[in-house]
N, CA, C and O atoms as a Tinker XYZ file with bonds, in Angstrom:
   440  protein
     1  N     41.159000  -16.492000   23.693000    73     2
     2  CA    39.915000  -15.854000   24.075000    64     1     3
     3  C     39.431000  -14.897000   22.992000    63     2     4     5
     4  O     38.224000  -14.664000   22.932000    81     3
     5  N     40.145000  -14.407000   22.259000    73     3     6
     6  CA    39.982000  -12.956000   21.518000    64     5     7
     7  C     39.650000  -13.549000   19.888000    63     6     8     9
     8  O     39.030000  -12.878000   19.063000    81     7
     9  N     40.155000  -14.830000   19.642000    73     7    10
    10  CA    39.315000  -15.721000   18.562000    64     9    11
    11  C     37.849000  -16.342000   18.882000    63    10    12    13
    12  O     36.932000  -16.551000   18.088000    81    11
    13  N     37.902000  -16.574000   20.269000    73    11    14
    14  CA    36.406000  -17.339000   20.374000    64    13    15
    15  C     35.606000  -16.143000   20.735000    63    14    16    17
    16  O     34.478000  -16.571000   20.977000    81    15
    17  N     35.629000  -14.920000   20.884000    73    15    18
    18  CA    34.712000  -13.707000   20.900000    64    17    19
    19  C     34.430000  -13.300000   19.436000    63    18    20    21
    20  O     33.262000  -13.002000   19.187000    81    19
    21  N     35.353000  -13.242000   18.411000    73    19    22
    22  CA    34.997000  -13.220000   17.108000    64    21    23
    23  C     34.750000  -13.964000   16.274000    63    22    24    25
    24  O     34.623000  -13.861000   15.054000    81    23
    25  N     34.648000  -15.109000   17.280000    73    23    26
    26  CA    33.649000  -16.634000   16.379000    64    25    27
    27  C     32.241000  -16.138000   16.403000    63    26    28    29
    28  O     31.402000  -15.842000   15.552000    81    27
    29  N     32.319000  -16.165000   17.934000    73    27    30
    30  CA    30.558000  -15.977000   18.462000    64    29    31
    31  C     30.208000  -14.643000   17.822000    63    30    32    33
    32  O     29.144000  -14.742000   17.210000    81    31
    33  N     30.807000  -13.287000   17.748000    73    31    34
    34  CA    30.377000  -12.408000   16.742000    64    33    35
    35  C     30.103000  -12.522000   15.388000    63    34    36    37
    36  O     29.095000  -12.047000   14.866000    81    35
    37  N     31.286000  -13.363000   14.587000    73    35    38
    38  CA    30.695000  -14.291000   13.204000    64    37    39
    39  C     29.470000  -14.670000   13.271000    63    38    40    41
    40  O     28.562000  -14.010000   12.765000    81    39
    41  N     29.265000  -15.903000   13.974000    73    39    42
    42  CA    27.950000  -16.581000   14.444000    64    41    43
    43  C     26.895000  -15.681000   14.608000    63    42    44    45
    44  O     26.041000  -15.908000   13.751000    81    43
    45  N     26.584000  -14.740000   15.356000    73    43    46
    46  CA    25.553000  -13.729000   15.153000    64    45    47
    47  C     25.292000  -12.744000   14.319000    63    46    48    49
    48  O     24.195000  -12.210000   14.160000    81    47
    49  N     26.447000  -12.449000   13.693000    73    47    50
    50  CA    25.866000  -11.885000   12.338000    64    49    51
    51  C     25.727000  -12.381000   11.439000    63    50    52    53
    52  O     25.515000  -11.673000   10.455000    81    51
    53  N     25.769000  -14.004000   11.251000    73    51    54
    54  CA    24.974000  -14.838000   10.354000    64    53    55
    55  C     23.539000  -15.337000   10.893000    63    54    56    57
    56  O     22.684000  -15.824000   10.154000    81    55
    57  N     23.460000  -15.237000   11.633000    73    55    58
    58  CA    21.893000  -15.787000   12.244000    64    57    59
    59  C     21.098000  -14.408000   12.187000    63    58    60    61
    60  O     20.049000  -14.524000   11.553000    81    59
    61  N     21.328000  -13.166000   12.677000    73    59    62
    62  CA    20.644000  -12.538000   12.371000    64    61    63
    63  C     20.321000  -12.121000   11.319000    63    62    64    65
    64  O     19.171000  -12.529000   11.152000    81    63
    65  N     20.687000  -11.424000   10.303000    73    63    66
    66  CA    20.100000  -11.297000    8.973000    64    65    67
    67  C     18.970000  -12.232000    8.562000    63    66    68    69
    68  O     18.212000  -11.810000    7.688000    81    67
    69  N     18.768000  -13.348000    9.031000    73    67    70
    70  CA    18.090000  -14.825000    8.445000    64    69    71
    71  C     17.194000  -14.393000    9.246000    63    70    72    73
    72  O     16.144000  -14.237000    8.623000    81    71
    73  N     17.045000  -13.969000   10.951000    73    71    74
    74  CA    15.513000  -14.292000   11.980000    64    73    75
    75  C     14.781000  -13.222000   11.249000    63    74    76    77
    76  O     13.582000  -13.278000   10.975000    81    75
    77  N     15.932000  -11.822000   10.825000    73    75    78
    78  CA    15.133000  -10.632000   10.423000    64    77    79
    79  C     14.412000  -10.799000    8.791000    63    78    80    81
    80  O     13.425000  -10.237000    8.315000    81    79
    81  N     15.289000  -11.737000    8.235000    73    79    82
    82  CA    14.107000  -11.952000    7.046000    64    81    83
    83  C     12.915000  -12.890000    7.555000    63    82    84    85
    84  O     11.786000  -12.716000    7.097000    81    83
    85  N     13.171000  -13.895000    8.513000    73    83    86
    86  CA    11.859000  -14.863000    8.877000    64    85    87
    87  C     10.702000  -13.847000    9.161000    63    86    88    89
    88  O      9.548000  -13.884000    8.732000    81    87
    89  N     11.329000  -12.873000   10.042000    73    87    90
    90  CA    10.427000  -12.201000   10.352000    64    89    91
    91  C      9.423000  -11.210000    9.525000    63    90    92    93
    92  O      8.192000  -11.216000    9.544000    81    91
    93  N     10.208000  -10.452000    8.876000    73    91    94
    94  CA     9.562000   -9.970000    7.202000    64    93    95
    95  C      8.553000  -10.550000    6.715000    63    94    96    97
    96  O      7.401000  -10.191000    6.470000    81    95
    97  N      9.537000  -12.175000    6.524000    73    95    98
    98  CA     7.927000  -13.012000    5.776000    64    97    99
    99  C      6.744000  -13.009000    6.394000    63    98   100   101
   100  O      5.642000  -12.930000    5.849000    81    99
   101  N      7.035000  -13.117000    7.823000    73    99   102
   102  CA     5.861000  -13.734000    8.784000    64   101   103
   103  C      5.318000  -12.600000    8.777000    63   102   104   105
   104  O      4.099000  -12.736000    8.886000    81   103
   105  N      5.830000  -10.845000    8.649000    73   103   106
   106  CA     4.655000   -9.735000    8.438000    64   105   107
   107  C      4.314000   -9.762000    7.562000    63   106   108   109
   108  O      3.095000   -9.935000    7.539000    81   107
   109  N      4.958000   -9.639000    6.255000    73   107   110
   110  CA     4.332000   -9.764000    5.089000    64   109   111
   111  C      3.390000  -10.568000    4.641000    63   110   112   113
   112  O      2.832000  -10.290000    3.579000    81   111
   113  N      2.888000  -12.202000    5.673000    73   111   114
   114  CA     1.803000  -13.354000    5.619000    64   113   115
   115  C      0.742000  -12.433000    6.097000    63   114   116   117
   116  O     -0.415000  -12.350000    5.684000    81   115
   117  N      1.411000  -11.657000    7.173000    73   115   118
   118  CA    -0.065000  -10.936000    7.931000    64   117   119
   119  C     -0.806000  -10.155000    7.179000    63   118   120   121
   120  O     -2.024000  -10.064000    7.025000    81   119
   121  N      0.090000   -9.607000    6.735000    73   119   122
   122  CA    -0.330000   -8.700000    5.682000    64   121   123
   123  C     -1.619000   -8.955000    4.418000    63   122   124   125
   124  O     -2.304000   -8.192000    3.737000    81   123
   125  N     -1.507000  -10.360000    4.544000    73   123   126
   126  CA    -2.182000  -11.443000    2.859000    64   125   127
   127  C     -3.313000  -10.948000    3.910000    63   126   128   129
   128  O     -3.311000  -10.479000    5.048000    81   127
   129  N     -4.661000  -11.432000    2.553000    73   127   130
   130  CA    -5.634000  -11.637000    2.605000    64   129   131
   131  C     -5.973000  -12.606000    1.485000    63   130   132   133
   132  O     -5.352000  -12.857000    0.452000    81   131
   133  N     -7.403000  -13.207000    2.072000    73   131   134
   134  CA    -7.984000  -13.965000    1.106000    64   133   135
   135  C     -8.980000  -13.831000   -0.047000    63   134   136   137
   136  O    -10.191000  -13.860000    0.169000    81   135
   137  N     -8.439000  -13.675000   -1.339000    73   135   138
   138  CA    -9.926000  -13.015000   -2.176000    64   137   139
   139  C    -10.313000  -14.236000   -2.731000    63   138   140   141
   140  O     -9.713000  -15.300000   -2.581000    81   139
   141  N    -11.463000  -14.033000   -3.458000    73   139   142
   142  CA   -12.436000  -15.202000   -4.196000    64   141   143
   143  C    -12.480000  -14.560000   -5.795000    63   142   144   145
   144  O    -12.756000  -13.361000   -5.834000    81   143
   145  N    -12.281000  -15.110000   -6.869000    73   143   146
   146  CA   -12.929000  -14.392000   -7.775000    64   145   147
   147  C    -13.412000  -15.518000   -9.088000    63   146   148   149
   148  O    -12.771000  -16.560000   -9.223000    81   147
   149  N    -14.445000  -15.236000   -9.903000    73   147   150
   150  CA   -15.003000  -16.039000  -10.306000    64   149   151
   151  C    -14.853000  -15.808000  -12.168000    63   150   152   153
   152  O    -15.491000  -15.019000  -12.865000    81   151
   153  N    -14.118000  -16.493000  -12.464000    73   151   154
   154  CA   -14.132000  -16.736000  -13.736000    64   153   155
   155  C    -14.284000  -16.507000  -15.330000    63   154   156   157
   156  O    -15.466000  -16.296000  -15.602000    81   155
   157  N    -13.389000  -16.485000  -16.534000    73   155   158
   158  CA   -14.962000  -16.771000  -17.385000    64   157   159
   159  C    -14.614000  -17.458000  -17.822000    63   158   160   161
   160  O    -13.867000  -18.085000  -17.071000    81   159
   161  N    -14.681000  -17.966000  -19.016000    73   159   162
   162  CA   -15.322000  -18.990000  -19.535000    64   161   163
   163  C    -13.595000  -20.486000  -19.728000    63   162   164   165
   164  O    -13.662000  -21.669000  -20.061000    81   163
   165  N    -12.425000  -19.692000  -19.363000    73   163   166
   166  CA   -11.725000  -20.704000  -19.827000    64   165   167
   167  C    -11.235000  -21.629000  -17.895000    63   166   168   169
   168  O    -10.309000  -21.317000  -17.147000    81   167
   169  N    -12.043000  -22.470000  -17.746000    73   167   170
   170  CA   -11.965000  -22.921000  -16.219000    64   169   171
   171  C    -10.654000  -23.924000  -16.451000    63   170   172   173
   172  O    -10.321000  -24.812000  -17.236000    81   171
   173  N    -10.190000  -23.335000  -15.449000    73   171   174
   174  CA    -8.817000  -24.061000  -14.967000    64   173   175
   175  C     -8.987000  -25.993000  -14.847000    63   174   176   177
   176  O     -9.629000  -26.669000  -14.043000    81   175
   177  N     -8.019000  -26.446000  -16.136000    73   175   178
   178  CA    -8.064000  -28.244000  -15.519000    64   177   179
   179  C     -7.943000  -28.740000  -14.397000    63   178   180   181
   180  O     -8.762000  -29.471000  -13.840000    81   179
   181  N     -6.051000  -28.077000  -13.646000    73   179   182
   182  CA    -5.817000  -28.500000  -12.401000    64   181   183
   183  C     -6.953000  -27.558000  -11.352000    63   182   184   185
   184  O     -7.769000  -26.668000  -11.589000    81   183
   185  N     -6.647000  -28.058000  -10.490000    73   183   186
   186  CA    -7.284000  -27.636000   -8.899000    64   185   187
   187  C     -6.353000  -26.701000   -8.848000    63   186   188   189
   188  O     -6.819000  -26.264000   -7.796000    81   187
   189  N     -5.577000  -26.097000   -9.015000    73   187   190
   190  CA    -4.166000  -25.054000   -8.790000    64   189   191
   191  C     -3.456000  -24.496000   -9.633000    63   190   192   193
   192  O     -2.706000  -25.169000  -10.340000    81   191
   193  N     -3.543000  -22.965000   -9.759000    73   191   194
   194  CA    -3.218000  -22.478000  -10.722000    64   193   195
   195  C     -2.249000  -21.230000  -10.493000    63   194   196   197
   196  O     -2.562000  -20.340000   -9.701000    81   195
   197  N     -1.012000  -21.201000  -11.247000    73   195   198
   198  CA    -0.193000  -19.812000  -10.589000    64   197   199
   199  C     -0.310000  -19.371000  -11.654000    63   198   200   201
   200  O     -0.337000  -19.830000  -12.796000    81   199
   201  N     -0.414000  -17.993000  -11.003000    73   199   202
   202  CA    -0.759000  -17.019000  -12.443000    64   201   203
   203  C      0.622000  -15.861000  -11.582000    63   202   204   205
   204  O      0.268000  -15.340000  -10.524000    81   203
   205  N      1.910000  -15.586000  -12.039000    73   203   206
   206  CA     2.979000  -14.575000  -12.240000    64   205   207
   207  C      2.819000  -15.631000  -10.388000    63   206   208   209
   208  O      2.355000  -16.759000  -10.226000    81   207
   209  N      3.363000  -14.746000   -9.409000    73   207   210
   210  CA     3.511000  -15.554000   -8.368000    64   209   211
   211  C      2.552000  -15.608000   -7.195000    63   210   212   213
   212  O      2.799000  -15.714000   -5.994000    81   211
   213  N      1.411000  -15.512000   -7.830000    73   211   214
   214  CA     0.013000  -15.548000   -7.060000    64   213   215
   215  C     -0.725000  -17.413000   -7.195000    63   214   216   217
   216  O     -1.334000  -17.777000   -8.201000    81   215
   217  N     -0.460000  -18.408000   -5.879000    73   215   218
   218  CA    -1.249000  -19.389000   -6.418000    64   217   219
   219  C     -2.979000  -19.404000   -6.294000    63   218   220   221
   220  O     -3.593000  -19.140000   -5.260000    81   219
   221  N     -3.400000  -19.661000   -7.197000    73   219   222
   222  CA    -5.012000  -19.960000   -7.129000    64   221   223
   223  C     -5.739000  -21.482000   -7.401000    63   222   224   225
   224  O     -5.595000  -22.296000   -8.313000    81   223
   225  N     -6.735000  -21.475000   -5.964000    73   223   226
   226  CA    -6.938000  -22.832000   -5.979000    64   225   227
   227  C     -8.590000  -22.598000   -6.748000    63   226   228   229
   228  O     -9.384000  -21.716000   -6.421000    81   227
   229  N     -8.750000  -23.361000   -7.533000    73   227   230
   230  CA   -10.036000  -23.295000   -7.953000    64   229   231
   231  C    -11.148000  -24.332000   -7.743000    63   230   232   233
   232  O    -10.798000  -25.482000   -7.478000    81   231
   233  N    -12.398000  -24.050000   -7.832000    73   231   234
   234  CA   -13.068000  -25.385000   -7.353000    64   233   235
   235  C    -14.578000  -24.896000   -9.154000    63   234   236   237
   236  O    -15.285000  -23.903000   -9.324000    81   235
   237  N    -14.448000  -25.834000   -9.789000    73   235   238
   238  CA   -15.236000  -25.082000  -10.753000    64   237   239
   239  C    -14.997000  -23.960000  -11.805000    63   238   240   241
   240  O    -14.186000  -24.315000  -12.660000    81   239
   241  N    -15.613000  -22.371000  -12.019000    73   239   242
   242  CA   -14.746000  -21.551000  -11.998000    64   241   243
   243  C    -14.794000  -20.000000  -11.077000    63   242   244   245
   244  O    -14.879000  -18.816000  -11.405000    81   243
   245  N    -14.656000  -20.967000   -9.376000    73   243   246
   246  CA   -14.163000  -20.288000   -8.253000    64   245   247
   247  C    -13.169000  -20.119000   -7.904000    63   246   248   249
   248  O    -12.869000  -20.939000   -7.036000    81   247
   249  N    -12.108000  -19.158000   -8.213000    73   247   250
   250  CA   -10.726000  -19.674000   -7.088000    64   249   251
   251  C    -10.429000  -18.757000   -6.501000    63   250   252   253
   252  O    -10.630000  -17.580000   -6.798000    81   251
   253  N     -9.757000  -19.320000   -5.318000    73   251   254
   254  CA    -9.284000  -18.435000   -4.029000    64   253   255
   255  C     -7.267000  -18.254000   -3.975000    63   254   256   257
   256  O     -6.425000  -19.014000   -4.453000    81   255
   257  N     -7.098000  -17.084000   -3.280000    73   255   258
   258  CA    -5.667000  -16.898000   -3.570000    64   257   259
   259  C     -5.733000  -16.140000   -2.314000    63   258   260   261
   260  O     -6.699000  -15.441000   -2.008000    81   259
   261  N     -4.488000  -16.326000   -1.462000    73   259   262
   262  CA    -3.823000  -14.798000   -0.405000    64   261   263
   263  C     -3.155000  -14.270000   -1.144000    63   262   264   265
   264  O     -2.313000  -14.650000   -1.958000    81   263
   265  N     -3.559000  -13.308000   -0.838000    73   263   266
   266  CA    -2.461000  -11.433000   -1.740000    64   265   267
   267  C     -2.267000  -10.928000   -0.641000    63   266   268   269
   268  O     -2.571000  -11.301000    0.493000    81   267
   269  N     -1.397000   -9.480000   -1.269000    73   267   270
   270  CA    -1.049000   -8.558000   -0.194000    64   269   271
   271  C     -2.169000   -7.823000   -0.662000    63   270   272   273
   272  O     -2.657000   -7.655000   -1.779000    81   271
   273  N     -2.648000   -7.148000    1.282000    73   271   274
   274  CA    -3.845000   -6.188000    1.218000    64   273   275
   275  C     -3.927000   -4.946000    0.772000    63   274   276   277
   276  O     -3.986000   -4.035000    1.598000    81   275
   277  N     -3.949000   -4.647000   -0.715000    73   275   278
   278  CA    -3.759000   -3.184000   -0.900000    64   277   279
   279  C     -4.076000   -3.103000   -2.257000    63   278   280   281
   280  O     -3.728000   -4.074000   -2.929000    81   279
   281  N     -4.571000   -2.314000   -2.754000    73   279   282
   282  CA    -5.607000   -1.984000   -4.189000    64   281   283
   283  C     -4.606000   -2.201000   -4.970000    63   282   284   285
   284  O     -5.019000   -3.027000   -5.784000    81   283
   285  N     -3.619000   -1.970000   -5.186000    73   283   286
   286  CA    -2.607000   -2.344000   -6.380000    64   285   287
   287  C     -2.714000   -3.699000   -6.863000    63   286   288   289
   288  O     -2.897000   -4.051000   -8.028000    81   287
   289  N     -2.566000   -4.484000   -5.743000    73   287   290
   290  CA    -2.364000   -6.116000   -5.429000    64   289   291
   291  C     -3.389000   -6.368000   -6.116000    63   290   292   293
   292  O     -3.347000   -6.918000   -7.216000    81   291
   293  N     -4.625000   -5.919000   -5.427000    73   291   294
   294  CA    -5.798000   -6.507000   -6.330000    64   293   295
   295  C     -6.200000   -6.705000   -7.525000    63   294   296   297
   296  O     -6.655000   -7.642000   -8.182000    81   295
   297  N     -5.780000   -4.976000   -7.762000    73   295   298
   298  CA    -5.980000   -4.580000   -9.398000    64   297   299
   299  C     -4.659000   -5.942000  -10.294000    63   298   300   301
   300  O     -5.060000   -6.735000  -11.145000    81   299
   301  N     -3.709000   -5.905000   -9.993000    73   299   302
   302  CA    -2.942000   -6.720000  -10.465000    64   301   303
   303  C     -2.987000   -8.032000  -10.679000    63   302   304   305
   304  O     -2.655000   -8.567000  -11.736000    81   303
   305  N     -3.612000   -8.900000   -9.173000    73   303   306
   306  CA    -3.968000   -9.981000   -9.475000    64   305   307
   307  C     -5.549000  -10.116000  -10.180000    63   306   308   309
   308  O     -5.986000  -11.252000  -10.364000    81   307
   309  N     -6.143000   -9.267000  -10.453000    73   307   310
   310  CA    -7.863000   -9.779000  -11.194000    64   309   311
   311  C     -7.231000   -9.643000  -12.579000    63   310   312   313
   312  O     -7.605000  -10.422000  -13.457000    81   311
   313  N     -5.868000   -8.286000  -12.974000    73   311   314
   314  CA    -5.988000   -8.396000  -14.499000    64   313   315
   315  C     -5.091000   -9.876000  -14.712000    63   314   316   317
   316  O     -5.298000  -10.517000  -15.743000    81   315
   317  N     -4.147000  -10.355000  -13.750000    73   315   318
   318  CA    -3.769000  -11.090000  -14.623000    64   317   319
   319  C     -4.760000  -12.729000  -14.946000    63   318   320   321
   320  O     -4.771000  -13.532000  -15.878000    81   319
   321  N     -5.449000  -12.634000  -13.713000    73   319   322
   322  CA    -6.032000  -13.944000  -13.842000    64   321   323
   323  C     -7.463000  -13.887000  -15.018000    63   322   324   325
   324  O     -7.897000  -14.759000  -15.771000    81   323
   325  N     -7.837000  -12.722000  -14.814000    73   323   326
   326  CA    -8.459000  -12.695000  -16.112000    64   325   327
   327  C     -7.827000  -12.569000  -17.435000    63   326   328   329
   328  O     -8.421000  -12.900000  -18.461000    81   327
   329  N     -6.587000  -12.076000  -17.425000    73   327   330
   330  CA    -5.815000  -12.658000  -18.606000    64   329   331
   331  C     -5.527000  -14.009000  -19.037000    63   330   332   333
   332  O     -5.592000  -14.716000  -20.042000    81   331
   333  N     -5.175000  -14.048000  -17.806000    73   331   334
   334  CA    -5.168000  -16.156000  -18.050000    64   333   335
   335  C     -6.628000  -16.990000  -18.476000    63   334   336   337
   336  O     -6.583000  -17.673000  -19.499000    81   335
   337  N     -7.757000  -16.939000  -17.789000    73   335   338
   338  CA    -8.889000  -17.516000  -18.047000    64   337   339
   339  C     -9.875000  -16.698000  -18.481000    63   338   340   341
   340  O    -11.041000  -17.005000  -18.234000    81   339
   341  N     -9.576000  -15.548000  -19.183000    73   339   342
   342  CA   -10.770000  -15.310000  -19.932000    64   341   343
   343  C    -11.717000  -14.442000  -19.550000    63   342   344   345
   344  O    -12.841000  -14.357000  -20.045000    81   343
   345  N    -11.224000  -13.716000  -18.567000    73   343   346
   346  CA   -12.409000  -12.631000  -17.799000    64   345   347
   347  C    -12.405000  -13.184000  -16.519000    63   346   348   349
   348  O    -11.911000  -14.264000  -16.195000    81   347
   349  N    -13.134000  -12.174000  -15.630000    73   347   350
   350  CA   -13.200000  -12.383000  -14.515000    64   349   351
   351  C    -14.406000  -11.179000  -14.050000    63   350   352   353
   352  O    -14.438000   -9.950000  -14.004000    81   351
   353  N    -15.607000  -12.610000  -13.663000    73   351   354
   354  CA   -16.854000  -11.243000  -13.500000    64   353   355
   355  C    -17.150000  -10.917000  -12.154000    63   354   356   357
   356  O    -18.165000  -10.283000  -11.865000    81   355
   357  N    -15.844000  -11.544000  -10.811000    73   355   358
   358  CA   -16.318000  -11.202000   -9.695000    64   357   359
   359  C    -15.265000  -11.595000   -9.072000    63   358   360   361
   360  O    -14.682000  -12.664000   -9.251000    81   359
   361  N    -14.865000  -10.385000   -7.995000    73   359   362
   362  CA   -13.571000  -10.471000   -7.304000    64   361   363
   363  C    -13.718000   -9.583000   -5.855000    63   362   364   365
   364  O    -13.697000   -8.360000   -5.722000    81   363
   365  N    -13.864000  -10.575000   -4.884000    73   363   366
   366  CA   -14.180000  -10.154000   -3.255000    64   365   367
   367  C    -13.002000  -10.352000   -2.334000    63   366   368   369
   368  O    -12.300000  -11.355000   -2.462000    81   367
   369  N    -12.801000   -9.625000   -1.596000    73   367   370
   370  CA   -12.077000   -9.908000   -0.727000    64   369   371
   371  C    -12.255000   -9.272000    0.799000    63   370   372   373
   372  O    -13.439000   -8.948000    0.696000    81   371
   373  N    -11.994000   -8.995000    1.739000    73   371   374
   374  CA   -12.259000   -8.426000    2.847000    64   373   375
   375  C    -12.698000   -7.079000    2.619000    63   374   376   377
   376  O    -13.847000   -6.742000    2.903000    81   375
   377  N    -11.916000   -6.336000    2.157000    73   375   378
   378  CA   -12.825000   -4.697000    1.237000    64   377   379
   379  C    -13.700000   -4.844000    0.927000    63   378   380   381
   380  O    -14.307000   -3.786000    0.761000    81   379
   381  N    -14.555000   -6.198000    0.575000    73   379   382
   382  CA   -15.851000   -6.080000   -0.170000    64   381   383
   383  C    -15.414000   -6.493000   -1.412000    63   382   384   385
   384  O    -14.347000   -7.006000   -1.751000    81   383
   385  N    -16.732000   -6.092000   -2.251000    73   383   386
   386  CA   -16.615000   -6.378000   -3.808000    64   385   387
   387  C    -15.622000   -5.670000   -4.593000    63   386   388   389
   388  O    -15.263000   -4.669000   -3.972000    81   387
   389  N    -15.091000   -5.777000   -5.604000    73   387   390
   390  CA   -14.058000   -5.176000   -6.776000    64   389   391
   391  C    -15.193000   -4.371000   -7.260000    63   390   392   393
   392  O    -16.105000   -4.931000   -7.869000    81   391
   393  N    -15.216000   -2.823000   -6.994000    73   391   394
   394  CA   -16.592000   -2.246000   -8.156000    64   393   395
   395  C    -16.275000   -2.618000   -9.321000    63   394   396   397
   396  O    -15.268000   -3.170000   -9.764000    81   395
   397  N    -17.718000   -2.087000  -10.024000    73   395   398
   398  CA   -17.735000   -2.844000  -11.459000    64   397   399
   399  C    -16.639000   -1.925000  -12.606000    63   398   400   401
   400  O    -15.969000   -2.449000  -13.497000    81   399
   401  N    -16.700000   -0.447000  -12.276000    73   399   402
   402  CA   -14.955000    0.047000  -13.070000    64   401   403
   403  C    -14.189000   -0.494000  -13.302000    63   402   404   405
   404  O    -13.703000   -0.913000  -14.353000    81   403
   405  N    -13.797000   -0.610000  -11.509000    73   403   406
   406  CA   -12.283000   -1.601000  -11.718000    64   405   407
   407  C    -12.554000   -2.668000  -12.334000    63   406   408   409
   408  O    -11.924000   -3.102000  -13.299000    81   407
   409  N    -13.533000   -3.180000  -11.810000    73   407   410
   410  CA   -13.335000   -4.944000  -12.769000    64   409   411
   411  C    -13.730000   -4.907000  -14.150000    63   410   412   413
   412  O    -13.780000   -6.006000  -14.702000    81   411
   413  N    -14.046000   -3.814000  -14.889000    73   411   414
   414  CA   -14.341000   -3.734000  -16.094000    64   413   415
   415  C    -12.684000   -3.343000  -16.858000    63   414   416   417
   416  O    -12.390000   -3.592000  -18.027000    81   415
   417  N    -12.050000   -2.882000  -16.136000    73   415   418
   418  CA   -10.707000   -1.907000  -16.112000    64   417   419
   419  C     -9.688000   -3.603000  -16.269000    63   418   420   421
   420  O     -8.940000   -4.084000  -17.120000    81   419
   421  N    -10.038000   -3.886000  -15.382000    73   419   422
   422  CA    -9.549000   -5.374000  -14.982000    64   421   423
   423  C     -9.866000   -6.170000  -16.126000    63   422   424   425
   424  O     -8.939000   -6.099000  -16.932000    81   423
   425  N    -10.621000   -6.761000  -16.449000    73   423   426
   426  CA   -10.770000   -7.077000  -17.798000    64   425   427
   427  C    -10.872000   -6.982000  -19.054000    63   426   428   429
   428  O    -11.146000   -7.882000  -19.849000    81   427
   429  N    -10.588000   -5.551000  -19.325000    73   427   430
   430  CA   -10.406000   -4.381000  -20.455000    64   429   431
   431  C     -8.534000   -4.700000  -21.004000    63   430   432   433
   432  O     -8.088000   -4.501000  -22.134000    81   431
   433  N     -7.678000   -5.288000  -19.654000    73   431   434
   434  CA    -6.534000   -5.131000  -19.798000    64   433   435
   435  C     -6.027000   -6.620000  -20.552000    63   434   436   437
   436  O     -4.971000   -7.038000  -21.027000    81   435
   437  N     -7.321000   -7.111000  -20.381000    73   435   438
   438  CA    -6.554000   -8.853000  -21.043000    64   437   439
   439  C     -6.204000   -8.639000  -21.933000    63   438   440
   440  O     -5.662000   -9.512000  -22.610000    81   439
């Protein structure tokens, strides 16, 4: 009896650690938002583009990405994707527009 109580205790402290990271992720998804930002001049070949571990789907030179919701995130993902393609003259997301500082700041850093 006193082995199969410290099986089933084994057993749950391997499953938990794992629901409590599922769960993490699944706040941390909540957390994303969706921005748009538009380009310059070097437009992505594929339809899909990862820039550090942000994917961006582009249609033209539009692409959309979920981030985490919070000005750092932002600032981080406009400099790098304007590092990658060349500028970036417009970046929206649920906050509204990127003012033109930051996004000048943002593309100052390529």
């Amino acid at each position: 009896m006193k082995k199969t109580v410290q099986f089933v205790a084994l057993a749950a402290s391997l499953l938990l650690p794992a629901g409590g990271a599922s769960m993490a992720a699944a706040a941390s998804r909540e957390r994303e938002v969706l921005v748009t930002a538009i380009v310059g001049s070097k437009h992505p070949a594929r339809p899909r583009v990862v820039v550090e571990d942000v994917v961006w789907t582009c249609t033209g030179n539009a692409c959309t990405a979920r981030i985490r919701d919070d000005p750092a995130t932002r600032q981080r993902a406009c400099y790098r994707l304007a590092r990658m393609m060349g500028g970036v003259t417009s970046f929206d997301g649920p906050a509204g527009a990127m003012p033109a500082e930051e996004l000048d700041r943002c593309n100052r850093r390529k």
